[in-house]
C-alpha positions in Angstrom: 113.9 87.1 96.0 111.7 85.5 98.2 111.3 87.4 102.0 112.1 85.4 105.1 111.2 85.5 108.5 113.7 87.2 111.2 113.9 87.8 114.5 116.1 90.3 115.5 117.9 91.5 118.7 118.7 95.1 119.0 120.5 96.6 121.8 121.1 100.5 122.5 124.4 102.0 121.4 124.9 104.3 124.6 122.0 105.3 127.0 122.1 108.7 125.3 121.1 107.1 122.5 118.2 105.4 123.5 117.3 108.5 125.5 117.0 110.7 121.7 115.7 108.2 120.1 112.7 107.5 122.4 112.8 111.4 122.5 112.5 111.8 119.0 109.7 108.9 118.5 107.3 110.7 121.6 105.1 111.4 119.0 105.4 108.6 116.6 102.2 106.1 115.6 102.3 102.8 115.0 101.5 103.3 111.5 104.5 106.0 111.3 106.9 103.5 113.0 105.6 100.6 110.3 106.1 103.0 107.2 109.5 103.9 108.5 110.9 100.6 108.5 109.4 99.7 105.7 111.0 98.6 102.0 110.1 96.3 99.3 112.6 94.0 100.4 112.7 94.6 104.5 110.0 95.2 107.0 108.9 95.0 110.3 105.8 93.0 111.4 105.8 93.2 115.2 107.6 95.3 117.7 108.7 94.5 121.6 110.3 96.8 123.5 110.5 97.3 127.8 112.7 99.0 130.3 115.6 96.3 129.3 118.7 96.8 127.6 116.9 94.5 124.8 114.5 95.2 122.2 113.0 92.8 119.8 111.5 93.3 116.3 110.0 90.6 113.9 111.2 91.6 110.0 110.1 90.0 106.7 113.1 90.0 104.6 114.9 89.2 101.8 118.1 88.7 103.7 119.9 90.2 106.5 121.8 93.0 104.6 118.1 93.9 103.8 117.4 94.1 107.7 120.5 96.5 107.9 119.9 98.9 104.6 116.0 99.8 105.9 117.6 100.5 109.7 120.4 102.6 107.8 117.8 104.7 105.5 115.8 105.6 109.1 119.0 106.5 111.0 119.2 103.9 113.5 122.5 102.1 112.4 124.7 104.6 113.9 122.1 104.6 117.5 121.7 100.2 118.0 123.0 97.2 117.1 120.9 94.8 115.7 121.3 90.7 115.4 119.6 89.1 112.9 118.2 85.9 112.8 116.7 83.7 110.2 113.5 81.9 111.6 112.6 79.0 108.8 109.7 77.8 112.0 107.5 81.2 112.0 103.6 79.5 113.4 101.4 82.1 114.7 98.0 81.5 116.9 96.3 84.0 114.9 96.5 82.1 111.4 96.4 78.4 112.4 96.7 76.2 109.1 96.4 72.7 110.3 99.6 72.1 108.6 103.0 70.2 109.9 105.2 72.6 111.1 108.7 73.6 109.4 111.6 71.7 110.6 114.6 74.2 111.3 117.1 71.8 111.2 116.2 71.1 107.4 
């Protein structure tokens, strides 16, 4: 199947969630936090997160339930919530093609 961009949305469960979870990650790399949510069908690309109820992560996925079955495998189902969203217009400034941008609406 072929992998899609997404943008998701993820929101803390409780603040005592958050608070283990950024506990438990003190130590983590970037290369541990990419191999964790990482599958052949789901993965994370980039990562945003401040002070804010609202964190952001950019997957390339096969589908949504793909999104949900890698944050199940590392734990974090039962700690955010997470919404998905297809992006068919993904551009980026650091591979510029020249090429007409996708329509969404399409």
């Amino acid at each position: 199947m072929e992998k899609k961009h997404y943008m998701c949305t993820h929101t803390w469960g409780s603040d005592d969630a958050r608070d283990k979870v950024v506990e438990q990650s003190s130590e983590m790399t970037d290369a541990d936090f990419f191999g964790l949510l990482k599958t052949d069908k789901a993965e994370v690309l980039q990562h945003w997160m401040g002070k804010d109820d609202f964190f952001f992560c950019h997957w390339y996925a096969e589908s949504e339930d793909a999104i949900y079955e890698v944050l199940e495998a590392a734990g974090f189902n039962d700690v955010i919530v997470t919404m998905p969203n297809e992006m068919p217009r993904y551009v980026t400034s650091e591979k510029i093609t020249g090429e007409v941008m996708p329509n969404p609406f399409k």
